[in-house]
C-alpha positions as CSV (number, residue, x, y, z in Angstrom):
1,X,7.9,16.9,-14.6
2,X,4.1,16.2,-14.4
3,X,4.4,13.1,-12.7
4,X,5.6,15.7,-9.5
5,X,2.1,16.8,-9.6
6,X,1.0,13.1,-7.9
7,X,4.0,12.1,-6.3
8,X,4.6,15.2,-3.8
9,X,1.4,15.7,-2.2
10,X,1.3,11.4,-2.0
11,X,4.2,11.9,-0.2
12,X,3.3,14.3,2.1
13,X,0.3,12.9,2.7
14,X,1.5,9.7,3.5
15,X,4.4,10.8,5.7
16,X,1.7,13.5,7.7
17,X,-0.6,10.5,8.6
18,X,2.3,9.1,11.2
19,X,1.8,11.8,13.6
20,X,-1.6,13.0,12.7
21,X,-2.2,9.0,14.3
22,X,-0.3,9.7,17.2
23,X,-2.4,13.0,18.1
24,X,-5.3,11.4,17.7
25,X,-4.9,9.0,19.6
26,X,-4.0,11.2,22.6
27,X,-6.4,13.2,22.1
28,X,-8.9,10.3,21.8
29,X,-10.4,11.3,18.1
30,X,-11.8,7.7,17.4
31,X,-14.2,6.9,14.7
32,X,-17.2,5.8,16.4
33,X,-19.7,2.6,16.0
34,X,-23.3,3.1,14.6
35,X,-25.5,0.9,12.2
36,X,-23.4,1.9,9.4
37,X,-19.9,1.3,10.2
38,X,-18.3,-2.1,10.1
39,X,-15.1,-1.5,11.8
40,X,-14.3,-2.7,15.3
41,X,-11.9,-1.2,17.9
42,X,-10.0,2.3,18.5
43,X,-9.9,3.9,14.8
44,X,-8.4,7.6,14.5
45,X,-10.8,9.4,12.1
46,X,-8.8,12.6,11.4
47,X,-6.9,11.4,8.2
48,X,-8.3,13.9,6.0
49,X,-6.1,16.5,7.6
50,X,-3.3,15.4,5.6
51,X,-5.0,15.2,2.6
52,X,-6.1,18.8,3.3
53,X,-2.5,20.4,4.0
54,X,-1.0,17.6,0.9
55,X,-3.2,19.7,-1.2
56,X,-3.0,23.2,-0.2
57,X,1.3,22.6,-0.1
58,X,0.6,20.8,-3.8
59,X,-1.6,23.8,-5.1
60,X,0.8,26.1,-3.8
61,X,3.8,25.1,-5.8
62,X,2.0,23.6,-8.8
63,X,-1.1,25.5,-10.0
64,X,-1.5,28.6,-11.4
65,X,-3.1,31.0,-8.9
66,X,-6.9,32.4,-10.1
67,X,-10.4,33.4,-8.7
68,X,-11.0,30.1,-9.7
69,X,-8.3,28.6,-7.6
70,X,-8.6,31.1,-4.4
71,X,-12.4,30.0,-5.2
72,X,-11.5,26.2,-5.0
73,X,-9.5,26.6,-1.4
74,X,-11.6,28.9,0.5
75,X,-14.6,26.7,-0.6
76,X,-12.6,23.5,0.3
77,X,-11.1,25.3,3.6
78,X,-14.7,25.7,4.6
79,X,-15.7,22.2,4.1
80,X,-12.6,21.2,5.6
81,X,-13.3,22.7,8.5
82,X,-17.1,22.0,8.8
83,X,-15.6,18.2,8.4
84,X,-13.6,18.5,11.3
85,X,-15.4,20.2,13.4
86,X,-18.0,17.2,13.3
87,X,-15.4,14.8,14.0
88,X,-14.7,16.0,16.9
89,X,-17.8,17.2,18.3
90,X,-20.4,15.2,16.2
91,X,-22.7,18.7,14.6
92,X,-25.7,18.9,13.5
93,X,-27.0,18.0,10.1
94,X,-28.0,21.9,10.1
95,X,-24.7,23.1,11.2
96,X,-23.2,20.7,8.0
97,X,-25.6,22.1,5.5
98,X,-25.4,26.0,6.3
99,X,-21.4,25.3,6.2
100,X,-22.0,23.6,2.6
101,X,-24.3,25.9,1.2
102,X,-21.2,29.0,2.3
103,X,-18.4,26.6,0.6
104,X,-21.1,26.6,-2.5
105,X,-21.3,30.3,-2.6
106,X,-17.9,30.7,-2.5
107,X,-17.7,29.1,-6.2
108,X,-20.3,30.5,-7.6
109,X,-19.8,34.2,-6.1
110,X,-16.3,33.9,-6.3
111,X,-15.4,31.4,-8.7
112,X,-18.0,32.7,-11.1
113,X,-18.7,28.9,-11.4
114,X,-22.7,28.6,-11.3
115,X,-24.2,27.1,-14.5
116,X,-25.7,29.3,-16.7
117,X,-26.5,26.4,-19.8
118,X,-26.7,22.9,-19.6
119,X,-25.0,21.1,-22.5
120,X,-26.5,18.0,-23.1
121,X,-25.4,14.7,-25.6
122,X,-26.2,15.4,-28.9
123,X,-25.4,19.2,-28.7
124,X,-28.9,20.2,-27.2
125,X,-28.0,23.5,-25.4
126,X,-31.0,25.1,-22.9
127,X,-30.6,28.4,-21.5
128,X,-31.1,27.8,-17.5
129,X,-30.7,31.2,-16.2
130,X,-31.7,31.3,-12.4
131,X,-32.1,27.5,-11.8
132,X,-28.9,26.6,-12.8
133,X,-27.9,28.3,-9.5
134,X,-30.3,25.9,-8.0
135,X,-28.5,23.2,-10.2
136,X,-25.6,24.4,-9.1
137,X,-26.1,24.5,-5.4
138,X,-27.9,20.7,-5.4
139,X,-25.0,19.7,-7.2
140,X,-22.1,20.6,-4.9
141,X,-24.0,20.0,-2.0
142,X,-25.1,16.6,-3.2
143,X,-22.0,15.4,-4.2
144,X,-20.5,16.6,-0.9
145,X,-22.5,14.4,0.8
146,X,-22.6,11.4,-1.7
147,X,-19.1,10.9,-1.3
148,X,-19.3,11.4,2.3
149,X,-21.9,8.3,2.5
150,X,-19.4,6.0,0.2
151,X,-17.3,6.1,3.2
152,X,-18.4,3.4,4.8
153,X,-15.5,0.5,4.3
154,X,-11.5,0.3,4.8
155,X,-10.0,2.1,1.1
156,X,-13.3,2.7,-0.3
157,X,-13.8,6.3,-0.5
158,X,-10.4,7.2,-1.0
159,X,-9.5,4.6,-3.9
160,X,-13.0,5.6,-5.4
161,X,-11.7,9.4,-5.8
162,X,-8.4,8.5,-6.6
163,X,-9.5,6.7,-10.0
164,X,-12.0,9.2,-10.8
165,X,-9.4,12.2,-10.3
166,X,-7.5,10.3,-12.5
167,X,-9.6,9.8,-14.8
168,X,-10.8,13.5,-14.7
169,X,-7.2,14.7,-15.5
170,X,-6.8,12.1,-18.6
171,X,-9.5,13.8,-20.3
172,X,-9.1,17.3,-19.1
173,X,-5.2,17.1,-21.1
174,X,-7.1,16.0,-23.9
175,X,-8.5,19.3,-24.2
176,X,-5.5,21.0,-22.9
177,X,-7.3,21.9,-19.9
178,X,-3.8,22.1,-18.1
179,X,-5.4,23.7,-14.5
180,X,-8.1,20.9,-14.0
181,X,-5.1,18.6,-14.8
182,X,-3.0,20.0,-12.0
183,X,-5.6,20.2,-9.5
184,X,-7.0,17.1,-10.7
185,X,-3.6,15.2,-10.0
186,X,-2.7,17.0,-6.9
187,X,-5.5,16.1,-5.3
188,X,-5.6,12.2,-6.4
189,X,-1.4,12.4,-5.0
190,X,-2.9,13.7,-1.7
191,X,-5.3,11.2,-1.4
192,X,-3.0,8.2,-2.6
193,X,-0.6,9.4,0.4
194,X,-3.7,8.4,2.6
195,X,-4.7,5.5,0.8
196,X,-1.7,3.6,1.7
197,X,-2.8,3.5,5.6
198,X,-6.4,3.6,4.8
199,X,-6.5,0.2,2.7
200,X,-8.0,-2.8,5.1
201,X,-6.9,-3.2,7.4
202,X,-7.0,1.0,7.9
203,X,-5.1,2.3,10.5
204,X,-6.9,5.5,10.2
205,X,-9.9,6.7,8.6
206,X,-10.4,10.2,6.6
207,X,-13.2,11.1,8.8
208,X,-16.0,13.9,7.4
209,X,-12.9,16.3,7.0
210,X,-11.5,14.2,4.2
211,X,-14.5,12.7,2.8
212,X,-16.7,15.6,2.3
213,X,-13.6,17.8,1.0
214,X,-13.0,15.4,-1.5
215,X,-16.6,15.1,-2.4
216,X,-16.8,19.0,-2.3
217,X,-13.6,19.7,-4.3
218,X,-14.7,16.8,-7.0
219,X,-18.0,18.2,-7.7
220,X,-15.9,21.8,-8.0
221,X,-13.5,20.2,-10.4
222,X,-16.2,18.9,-12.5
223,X,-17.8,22.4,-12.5
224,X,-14.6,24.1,-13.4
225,X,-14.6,21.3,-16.5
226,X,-18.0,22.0,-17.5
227,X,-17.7,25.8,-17.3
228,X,-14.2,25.6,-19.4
229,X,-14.9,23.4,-22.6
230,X,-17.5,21.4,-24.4
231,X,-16.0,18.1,-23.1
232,X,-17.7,18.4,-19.9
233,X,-21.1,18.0,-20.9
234,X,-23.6,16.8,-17.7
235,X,-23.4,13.7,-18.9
236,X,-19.6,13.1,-17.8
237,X,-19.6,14.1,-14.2
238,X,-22.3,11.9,-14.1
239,X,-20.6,8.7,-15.4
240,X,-18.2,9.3,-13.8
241,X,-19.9,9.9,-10.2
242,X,-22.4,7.3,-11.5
243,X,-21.8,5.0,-8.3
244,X,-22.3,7.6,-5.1
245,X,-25.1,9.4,-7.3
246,X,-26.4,5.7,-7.5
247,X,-25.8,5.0,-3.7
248,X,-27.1,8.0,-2.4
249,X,-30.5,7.9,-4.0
250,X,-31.0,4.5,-3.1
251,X,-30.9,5.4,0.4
252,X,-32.9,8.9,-0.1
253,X,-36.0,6.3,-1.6
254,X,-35.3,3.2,0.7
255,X,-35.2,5.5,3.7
256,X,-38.5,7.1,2.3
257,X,-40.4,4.0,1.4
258,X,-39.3,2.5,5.0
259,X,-40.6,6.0,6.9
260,X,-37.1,6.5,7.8
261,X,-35.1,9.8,8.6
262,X,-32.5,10.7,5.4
263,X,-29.7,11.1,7.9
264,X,-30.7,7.9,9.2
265,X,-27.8,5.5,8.8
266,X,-28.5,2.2,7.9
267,X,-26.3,-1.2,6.4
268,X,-28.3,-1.1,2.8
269,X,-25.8,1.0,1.2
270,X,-24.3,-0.5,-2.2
271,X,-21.0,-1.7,-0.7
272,X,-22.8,-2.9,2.5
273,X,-25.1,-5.0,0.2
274,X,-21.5,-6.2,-2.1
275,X,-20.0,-7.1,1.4
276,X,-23.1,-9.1,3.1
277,X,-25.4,-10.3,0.5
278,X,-22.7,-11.0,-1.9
279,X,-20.0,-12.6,0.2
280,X,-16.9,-10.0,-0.9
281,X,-16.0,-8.5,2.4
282,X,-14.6,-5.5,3.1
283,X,-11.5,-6.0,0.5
284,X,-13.9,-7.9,-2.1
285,X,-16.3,-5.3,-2.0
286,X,-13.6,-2.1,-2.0
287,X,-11.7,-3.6,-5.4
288,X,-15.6,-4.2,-6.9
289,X,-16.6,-0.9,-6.4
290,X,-12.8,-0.2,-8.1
291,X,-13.6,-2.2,-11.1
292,X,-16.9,-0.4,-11.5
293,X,-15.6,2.8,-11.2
294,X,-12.7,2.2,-13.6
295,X,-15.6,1.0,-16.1
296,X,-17.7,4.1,-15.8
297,X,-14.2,6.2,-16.3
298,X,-13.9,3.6,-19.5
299,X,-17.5,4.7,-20.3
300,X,-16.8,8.4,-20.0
301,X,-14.0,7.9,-22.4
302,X,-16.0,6.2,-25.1
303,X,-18.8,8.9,-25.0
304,X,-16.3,11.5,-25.7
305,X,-15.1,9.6,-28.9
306,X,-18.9,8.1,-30.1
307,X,-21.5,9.8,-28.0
308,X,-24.3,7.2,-29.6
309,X,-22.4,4.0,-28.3
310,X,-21.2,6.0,-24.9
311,X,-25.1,6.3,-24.2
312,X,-25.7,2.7,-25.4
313,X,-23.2,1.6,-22.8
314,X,-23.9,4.0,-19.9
315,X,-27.5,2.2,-20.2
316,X,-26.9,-0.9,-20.1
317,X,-25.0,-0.4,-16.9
318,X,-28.2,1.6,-15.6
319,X,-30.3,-1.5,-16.5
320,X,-28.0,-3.6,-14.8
321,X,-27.7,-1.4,-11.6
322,X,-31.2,-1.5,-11.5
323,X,-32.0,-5.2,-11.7
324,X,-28.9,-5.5,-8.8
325,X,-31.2,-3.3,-6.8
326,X,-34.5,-5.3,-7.0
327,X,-32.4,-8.4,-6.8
328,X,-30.9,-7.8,-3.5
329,X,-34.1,-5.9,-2.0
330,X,-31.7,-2.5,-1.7
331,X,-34.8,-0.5,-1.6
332,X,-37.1,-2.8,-0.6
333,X,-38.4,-6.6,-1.0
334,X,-41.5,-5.1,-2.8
335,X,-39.8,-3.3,-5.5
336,X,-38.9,-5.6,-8.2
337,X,-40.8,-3.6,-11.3
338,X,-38.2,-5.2,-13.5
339,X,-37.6,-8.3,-12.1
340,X,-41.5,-9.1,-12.2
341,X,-41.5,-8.2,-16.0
342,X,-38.9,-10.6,-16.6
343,X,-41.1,-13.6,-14.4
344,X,-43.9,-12.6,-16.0
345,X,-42.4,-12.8,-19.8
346,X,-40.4,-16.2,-19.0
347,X,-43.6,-17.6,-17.6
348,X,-46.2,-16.5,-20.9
349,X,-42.8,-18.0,-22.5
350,X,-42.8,-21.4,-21.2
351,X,-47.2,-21.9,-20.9
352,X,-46.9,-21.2,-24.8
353,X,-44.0,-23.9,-25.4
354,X,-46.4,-26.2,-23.2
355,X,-49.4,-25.5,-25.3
356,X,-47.5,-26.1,-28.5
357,X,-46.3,-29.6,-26.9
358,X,-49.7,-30.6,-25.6
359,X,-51.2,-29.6,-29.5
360,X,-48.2,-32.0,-30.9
């Protein structure tokens, strides 16, 4: 029964968090306070263990065993453990990014993953030869990281994932891509197991151990789609990732245009801005960033069927994205290029109405 795929590693997952609390608590593995967070009081932040070990126990009695696959848990293992060991003794951005790059190299060395072509909407097909391992390696390692920086309120992260994965495995049966389903659904039942202590208020956060092995192991999956079938053209993971690759640029440009460090962390992010400027709170803000999602995922499925209209759609949101950054000064107060258009169109609009009533 498929439906096993989702339910077992939820299960585990959710029973594992009772005593993975417990230890760290006694061992005093707290999330701690910066500029960023918005959570107050003792916090455990090792949750992602039991999303790691739901996974590992759900790959091991549900997916066929590959390179791929043995590519997909060393990589992950590595992460994993990179994760962890910066939860507990807080590692250098150096330290995080020489463990990425490794996990990368496992898939494309060993998972024979690295892209070779990019297939783009309306069949264009370029040869990309050496930089698509450059592609490759910004990829994983960017959406690593992006997913890491989405997991900044109660539920956020994991719920993001958890629809996306979803999402991910609808399409991927549609093309009887039967091992991204698996994976696809094991992963999103390990993360669900989570979700249910993680939702606001959480009890216990996934720390970088869960969020950047779910942000490594997404970005993998969407590799494995892309390298197995036309579906997956670069457009996809893209709509569907469309909100951290949206929220992790932003902060790459606002931090730039404010002569801030990147790893700087800050309260600008997109659900920071939902939860302040906007009034939503933490739950407001989580189930906003839901319904966003869930639309992208809508989007993705619509440019499968009409690729046209699926483009059509996927700008509009863009354009709307972007006047919702000039609007609430994400990047800056300054930068309203849009916004200024629009003032300057309305106002020619309403001096010419005056004109013509002045002439009457």
């Amino acid at each position: 029964m498929k439906i096993l795929y989702f339910v077992v590693p939820m299960l585990i997952s959710l029973i594992l968090e009772f005593p993975l609390k417990a230890i760290a608590r006694k061992l005093g593995l707290y999330a701690k306070e910066n500029e960023r967070t918005v959570h107050h009081g003792q916090i455990p932040r090792v949750g992602g263990i039991a999303i790691y070990i739901a996974f590992i126990i759900g790959v091991l009695l549900f997916v066929k065993d590959s390179r791929t696959v043995r590519a997909f848990v060393i990589g992950g293992t590595i992460i994993f453990a990179e994760g962890l060991l910066d939860d507990i003794f807080d590692v250098s951005p150096l330290f995080k990014i020489v463990f990425q790059f490794a996990a990368a190299s496992v898939l494309v060395f060993v998972g024979n993953m690295n892209l070779r072509e990019l297939r783009l909407p309306f069949n264009l097909i370029f040869n990309v030869n050496i930089i698509g391992y450059i592609i490759t390696y910004l990829w994983i390692i960017g959406i690593t990281n992006a997913v890491n920086l989405l997991d900044g309120l109660d539920g956020l992260a994991g719920g993001f994932c958890v629809i996306t994965l979803i999402t991910i495995s609808l399409i991927s049966t549609t093309y009887n891509m039967y091992n991204v389903y698996m994976i696809s659904m094991v992963l999103a039942g390990s993360t669900m197991g989570f979700l249910f202590h993680n939702f606001h208020p959480a009890s216990i956060f996934m720390g970088d151990c869960g969020a950047q092995f779910l942000g490594f192991m997404i970005a993998a999956i969407s590799l494995y789609g892309y390298k197995s079938a036309t579906f997956i053209t670069l457009a996809i993971p893209i709509i569907l990732l469309f909100v951290p690759i949206f929220d992790t640029f932003s902060a790459i440009i606002r931090r730039k245009v404010n002569h801030q460090p990147i790893s700087s962390p800050d309260k600008k992010h997109f659900h920071h801005i939902l939860m302040n400027n906007l009034s939503l709170g933490q739950t407001g803000a989580t189930i906003t960033i839901y319904i966003i999602t869930a639309i992208f995922g809508i989007t993705a499925y619509i440019y499968i069927n009409n690729t046209t209209l699926g483009l059509l759609i996927l700008l509009l949101l863009v354009m709307i994205f972007e006047i919702f950054i000039e609007y609430t000064g994400m990047i800056s107060t300054s930068y309203r290029p849009i916004l200024n258009l629009l003032d300057k169109i309305a106002k020619k609009h309403y001096r010419a109405e005056d004109e013509t009533k002045s002439d009457e």
